[in-house]
SESE-947629 format. One record per residue: residue number from 1; residue in three letters; x, z, y of N, C-alpha, C in turn. Coordinates in steps of 0.1 Angstrom, whole numbers. Each point is the difference from the previous one (the first is absolute). Example, Ala and Ser with C-alpha at 12.3 -4.5 7.8 and 13.67 -1.06 7.14 Angstrom:
BEGIN
<koltor 1; "ALA"; <132; 78; -57>; <-9; 0; 12>; <9; 0; 12>>
<koltor 2; "SER"; <-4; -7; 11>; <9; 0; 11>; <-8; 8; 11>>
// end
This chain:
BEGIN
<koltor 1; "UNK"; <-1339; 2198; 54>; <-1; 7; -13>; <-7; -10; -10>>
<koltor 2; "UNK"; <-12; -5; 5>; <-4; -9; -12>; <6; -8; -2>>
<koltor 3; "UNK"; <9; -13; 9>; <11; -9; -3>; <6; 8; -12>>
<koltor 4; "UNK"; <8; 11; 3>; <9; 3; -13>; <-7; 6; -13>>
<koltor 5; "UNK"; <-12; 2; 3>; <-7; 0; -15>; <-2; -17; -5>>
<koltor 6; "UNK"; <-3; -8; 7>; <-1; -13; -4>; <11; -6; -6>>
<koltor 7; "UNK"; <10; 0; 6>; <15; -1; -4>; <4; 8; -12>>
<koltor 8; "UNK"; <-1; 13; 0>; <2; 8; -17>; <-7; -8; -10>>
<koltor 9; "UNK"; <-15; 1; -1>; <-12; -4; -7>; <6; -18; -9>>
<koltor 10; "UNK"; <6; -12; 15>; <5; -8; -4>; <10; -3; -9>>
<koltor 11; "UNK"; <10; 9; 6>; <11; 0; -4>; <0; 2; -16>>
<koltor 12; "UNK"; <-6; 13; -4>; <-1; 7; -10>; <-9; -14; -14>>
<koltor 13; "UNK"; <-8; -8; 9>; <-8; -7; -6>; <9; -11; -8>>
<koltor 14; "UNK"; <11; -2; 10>; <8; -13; -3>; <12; 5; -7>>
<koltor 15; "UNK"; <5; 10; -7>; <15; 3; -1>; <8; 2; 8>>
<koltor 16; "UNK"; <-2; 4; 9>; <13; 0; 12>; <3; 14; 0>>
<koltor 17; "UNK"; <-5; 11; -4>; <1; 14; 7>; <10; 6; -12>>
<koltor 18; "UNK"; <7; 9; 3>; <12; 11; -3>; <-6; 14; -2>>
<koltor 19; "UNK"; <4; 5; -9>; <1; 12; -2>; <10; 9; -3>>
<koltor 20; "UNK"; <7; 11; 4>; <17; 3; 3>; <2; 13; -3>>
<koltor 21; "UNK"; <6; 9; -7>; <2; 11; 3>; <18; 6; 1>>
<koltor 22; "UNK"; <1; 10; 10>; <11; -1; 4>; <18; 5; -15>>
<koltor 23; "UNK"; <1; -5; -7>; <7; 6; -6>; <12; 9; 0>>
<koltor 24; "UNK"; <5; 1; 12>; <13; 9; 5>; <-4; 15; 7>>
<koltor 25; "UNK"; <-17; 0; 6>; <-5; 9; 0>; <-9; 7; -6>>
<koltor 26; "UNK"; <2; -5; -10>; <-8; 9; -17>; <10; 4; 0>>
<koltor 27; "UNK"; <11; -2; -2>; <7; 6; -5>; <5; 14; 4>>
<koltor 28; "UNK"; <-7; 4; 11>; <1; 13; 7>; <-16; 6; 3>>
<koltor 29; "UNK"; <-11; -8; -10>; <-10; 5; -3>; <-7; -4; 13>>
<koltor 30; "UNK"; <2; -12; 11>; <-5; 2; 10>; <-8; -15; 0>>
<koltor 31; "UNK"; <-13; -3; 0>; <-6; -12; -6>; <-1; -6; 14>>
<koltor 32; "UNK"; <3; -15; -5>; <-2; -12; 12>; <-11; -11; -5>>
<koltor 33; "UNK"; <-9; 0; 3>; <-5; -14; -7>; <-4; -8; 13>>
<koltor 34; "UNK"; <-3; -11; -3>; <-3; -12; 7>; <-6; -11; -2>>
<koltor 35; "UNK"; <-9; -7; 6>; <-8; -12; -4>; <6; -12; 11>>
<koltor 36; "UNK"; <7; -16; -4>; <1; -6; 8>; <-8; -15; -1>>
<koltor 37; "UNK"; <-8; -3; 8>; <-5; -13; -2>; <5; -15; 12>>
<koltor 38; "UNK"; <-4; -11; -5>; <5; -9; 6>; <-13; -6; 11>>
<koltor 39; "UNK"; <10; -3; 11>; <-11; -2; 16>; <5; -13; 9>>
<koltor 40; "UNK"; <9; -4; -8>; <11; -15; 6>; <4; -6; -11>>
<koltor 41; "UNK"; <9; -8; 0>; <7; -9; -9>; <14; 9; 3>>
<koltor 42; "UNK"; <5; 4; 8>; <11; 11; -3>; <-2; 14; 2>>
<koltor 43; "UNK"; <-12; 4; 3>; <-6; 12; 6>; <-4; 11; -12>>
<koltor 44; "UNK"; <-1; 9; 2>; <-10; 7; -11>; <1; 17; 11>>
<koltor 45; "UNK"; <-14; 9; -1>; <-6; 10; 4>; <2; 10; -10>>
<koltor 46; "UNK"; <6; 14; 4>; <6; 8; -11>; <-4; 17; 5>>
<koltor 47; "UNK"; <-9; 3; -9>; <-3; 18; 4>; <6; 6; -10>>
<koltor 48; "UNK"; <8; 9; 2>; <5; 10; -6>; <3; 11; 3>>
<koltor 49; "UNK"; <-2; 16; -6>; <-2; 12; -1>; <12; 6; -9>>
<koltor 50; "UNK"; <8; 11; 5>; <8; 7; 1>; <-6; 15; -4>>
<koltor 51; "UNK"; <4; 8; -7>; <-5; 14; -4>; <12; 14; -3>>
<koltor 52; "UNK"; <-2; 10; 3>; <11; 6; -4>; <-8; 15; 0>>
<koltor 53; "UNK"; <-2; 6; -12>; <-7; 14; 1>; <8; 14; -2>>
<koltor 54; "UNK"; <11; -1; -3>; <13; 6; -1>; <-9; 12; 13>>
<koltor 55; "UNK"; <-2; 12; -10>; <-4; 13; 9>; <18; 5; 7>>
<koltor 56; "UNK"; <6; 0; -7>; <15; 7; 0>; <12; -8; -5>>
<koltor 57; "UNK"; <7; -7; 11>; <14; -6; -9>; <7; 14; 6>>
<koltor 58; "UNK"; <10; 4; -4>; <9; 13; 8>; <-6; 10; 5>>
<koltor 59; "UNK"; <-13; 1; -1>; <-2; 12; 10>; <-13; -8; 9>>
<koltor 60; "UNK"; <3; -12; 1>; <-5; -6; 15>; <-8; -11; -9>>
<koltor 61; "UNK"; <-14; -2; 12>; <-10; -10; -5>; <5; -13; -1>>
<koltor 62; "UNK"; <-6; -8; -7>; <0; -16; 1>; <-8; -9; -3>>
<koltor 63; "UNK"; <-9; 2; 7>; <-17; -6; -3>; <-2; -9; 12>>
<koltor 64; "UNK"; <-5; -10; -6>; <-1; -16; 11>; <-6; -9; -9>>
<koltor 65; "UNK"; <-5; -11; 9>; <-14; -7; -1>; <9; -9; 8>>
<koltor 66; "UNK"; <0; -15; -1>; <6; -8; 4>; <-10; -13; 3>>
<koltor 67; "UNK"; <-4; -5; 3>; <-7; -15; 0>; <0; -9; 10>>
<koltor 68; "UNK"; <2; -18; -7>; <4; -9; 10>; <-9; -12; -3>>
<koltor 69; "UNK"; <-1; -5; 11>; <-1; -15; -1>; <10; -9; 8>>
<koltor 70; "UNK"; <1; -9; -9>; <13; -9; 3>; <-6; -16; -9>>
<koltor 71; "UNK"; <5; -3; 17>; <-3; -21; -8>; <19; -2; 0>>
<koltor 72; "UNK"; <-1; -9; -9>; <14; -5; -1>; <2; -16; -3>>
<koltor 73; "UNK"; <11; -5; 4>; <3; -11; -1>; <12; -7; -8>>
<koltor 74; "UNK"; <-5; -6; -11>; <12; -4; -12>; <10; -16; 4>>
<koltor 75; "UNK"; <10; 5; 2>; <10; -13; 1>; <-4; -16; -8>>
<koltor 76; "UNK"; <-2; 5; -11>; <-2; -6; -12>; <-14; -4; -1>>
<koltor 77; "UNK"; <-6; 9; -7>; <-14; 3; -6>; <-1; 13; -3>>
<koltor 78; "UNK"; <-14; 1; -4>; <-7; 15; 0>; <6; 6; -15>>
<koltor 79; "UNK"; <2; -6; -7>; <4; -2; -15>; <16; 6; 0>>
<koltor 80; "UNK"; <9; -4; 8>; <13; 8; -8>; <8; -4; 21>>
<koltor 81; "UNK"; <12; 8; -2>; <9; 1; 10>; <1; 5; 12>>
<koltor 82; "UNK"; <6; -3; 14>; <0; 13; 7>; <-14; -1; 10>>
<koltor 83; "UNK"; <1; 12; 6>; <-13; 2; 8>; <5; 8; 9>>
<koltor 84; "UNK"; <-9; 3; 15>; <0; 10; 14>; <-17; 2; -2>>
<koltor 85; "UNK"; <0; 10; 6>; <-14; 1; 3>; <-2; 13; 10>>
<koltor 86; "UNK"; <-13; 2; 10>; <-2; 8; 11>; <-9; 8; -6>>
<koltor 87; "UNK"; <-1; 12; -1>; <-8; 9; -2>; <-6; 7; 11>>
<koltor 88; "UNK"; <-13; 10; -4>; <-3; 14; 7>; <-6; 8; -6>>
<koltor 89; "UNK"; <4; 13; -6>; <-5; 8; -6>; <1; 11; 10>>
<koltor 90; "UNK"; <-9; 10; -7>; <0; 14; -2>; <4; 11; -7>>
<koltor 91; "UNK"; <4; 13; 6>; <1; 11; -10>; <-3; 11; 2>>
<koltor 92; "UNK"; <0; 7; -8>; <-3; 23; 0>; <7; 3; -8>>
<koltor 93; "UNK"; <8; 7; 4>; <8; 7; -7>; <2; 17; 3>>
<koltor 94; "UNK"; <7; 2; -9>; <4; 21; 2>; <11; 1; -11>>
<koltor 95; "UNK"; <14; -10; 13>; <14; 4; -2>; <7; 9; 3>>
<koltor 96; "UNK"; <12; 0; -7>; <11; 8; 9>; <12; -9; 4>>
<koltor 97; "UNK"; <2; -12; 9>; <5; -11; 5>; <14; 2; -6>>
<koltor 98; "UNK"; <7; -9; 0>; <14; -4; 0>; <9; 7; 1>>
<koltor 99; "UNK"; <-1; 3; 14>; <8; 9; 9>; <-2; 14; 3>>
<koltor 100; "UNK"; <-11; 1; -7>; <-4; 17; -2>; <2; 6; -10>>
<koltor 101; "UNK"; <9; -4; -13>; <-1; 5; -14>; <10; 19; 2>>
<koltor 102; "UNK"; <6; -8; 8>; <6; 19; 2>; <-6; 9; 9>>
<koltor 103; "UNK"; <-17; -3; -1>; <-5; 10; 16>; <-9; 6; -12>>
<koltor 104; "UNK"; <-11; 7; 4>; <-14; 9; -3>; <-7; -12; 6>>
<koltor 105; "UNK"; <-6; -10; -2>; <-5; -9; 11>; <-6; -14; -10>>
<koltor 106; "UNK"; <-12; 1; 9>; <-7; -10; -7>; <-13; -7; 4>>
<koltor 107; "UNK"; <1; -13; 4>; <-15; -1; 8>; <-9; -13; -10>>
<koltor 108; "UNK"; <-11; 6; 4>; <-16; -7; 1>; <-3; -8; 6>>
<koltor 109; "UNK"; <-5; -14; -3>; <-6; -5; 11>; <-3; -18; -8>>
<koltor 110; "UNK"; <-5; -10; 9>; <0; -13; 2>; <8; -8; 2>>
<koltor 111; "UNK"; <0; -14; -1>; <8; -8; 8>; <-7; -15; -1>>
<koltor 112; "UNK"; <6; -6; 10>; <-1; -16; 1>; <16; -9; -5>>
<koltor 113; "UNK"; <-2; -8; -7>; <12; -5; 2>; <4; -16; -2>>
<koltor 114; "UNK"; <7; -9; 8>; <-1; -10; 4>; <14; -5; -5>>
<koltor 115; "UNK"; <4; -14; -11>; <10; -3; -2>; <2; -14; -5>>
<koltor 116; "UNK"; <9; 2; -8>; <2; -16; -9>; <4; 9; -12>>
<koltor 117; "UNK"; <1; -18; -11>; <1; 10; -12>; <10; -16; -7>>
<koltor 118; "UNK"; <12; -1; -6>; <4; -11; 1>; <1; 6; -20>>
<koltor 119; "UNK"; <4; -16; -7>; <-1; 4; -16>; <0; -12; -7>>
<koltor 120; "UNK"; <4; 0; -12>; <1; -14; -11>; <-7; 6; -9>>
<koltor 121; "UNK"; <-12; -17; -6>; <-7; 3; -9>; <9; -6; -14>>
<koltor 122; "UNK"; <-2; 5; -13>; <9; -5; -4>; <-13; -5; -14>>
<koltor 123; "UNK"; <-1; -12; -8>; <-13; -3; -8>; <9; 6; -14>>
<koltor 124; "UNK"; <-4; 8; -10>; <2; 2; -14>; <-7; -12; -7>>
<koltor 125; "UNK"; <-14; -2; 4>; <-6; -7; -7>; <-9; -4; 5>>
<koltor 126; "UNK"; <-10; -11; -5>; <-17; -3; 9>; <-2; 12; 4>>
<koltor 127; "UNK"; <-2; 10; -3>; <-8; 15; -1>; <6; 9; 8>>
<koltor 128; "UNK"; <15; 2; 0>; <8; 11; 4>; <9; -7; 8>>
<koltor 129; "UNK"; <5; 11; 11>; <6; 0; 7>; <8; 10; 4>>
<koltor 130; "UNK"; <14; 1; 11>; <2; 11; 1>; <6; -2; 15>>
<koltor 131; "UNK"; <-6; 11; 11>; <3; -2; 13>; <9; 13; 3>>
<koltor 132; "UNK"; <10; -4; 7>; <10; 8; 4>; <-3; -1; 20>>
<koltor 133; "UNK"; <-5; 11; 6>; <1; 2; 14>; <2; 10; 4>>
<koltor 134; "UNK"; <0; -2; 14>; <0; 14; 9>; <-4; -2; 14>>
<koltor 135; "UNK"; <-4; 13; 5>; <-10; -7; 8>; <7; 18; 14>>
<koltor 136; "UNK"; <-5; -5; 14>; <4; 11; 9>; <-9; -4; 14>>
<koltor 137; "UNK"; <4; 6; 7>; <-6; 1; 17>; <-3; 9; 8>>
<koltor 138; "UNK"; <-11; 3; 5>; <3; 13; 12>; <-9; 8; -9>>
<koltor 139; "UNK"; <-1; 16; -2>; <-11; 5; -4>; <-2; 9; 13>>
<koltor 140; "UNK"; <-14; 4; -1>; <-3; 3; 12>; <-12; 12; -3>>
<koltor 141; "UNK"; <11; 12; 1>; <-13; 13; -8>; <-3; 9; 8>>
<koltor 142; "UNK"; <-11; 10; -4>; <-8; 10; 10>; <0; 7; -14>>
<koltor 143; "UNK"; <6; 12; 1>; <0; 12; -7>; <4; 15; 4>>
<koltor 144; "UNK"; <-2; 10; -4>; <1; 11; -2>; <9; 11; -4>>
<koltor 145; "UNK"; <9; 5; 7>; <13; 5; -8>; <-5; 15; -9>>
<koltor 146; "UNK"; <4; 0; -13>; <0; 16; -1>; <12; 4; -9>>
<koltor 147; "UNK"; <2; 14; -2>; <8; 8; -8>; <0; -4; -15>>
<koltor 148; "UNK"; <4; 1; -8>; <2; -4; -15>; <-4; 10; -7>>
<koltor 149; "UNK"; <6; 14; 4>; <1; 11; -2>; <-15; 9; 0>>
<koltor 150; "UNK"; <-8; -4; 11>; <-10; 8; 3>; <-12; -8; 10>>
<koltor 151; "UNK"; <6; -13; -1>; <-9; -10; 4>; <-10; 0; 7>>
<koltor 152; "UNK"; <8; 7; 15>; <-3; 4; 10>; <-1; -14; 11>>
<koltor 153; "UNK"; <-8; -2; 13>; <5; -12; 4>; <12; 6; 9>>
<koltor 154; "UNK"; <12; -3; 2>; <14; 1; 5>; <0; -12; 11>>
<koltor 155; "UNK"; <-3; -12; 6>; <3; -10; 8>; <-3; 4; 15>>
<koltor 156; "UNK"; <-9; 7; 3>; <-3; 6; 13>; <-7; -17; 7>>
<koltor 157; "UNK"; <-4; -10; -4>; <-12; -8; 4>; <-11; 10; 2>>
<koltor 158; "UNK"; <-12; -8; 9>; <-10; 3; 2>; <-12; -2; -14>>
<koltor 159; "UNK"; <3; -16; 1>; <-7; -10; -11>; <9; -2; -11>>
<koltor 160; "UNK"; <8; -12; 1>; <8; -6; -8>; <9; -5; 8>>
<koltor 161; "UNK"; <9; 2; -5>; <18; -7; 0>; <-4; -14; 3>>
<koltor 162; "UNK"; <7; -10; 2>; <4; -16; -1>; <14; 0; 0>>
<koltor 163; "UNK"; <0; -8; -10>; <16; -5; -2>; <0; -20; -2>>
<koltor 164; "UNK"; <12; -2; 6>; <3; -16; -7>; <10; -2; -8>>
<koltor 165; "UNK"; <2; -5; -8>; <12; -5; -8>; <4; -13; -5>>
<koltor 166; "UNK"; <7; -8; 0>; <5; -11; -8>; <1; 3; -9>>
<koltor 167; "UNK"; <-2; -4; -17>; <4; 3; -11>; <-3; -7; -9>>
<koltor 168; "UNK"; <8; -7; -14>; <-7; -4; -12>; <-11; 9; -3>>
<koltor 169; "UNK"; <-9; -1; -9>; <-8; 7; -2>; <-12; -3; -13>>
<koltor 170; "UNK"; <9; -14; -3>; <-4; -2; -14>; <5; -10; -7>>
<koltor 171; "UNK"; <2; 0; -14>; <9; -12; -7>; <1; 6; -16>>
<koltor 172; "UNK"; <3; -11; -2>; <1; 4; -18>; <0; -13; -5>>
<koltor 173; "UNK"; <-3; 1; -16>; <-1; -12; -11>; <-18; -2; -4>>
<koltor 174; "UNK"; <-6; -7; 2>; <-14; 0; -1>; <2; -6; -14>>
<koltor 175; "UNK"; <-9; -1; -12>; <-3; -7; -12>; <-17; -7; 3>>
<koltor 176; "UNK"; <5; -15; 2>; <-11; -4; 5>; <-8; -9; -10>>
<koltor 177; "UNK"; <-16; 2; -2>; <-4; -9; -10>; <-14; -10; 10>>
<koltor 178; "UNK"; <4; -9; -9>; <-9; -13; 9>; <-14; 1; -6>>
<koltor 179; "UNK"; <-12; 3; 8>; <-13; 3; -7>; <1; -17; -3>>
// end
């Protein structure tokens, strides 16, 4: 933990660090921002936060908390073109999943999730930038089933459910500016 305060603190000192916000998910009112700084000559260290407070899309919740850290590694340089990078985040959510949109059905709960996140940086200018990714892997949750209706718990668990999944689970157009 102190390493990566030393490494921000640096980074920030010298020009190297990013600031990003997600532009494709404003546009559905759902904010992404992100901070990325540089830790190699092709490397750079990247936290970013996912939000969604939507009490009711249809009837059904859509509230989630997203957050990752991810180092990544630039072909080129940190400055413009393609990139991979490994992530691990976290989440909490209180959805109504994919595959549930025709049920009374909707769960609560956590997750872990473990992936890659592949993307092109593209430079506007010294200052601006614009990165196009997407990112996926296993998510791995413990939640709670209930009714929609009367938001009763319905799952018949003891504790909490577990589930796994493969899935994208994040991507967009970031507007990036160079502190």
């Amino acid at each position: 933990m102190f390493y990566l305060l030393v490494c921000l603190i640096t980074s920030v000192t010298f020009g190297q660090t990013r600031i990003k916000g997600n532009v494709a998910t404003a546009l559905a009112a759902i904010p992404n921002f992100g901070i990325e700084t540089k830790i190699g000559e092709k490397m750079t260290f990247q936290f970013d936060a996912t939000a969604s407070f939507w009490k009711s899309v249809k009837g059904s919740p859509l509230e989630f908390t997203l957050a990752f850290a991810e180092v990544r590694y630039y072909t080129k340089d940190i400055n413009k073109g393609f990139f991979v990078g490994a992530h691990i985040g976290g989440s909490q959510y209180k959805i109504q999943k994919w595959d549930s949109f025709h049920m009374d059905y909707y769960q609560e709960g956590i997750g872990v999730m473990i992936g890659a996140t592949i993307g092109y940086l593209y430079p506007i200018n010294d200052r601006f930038s614009l990165e196009l990714f997407l990112g996926g892997g296993t998510h791995q949750g413990f939640y709670k089933g209930y009714t929609i209706s009367t938001h009763e718990r319905l799952d018949g668990a003891e504790k909490y459910n577990k589930s796994g999944e493969s899935l994208p689970y994040r991507g967009g157009l970031m507007l990036v500016y160079k502190l």
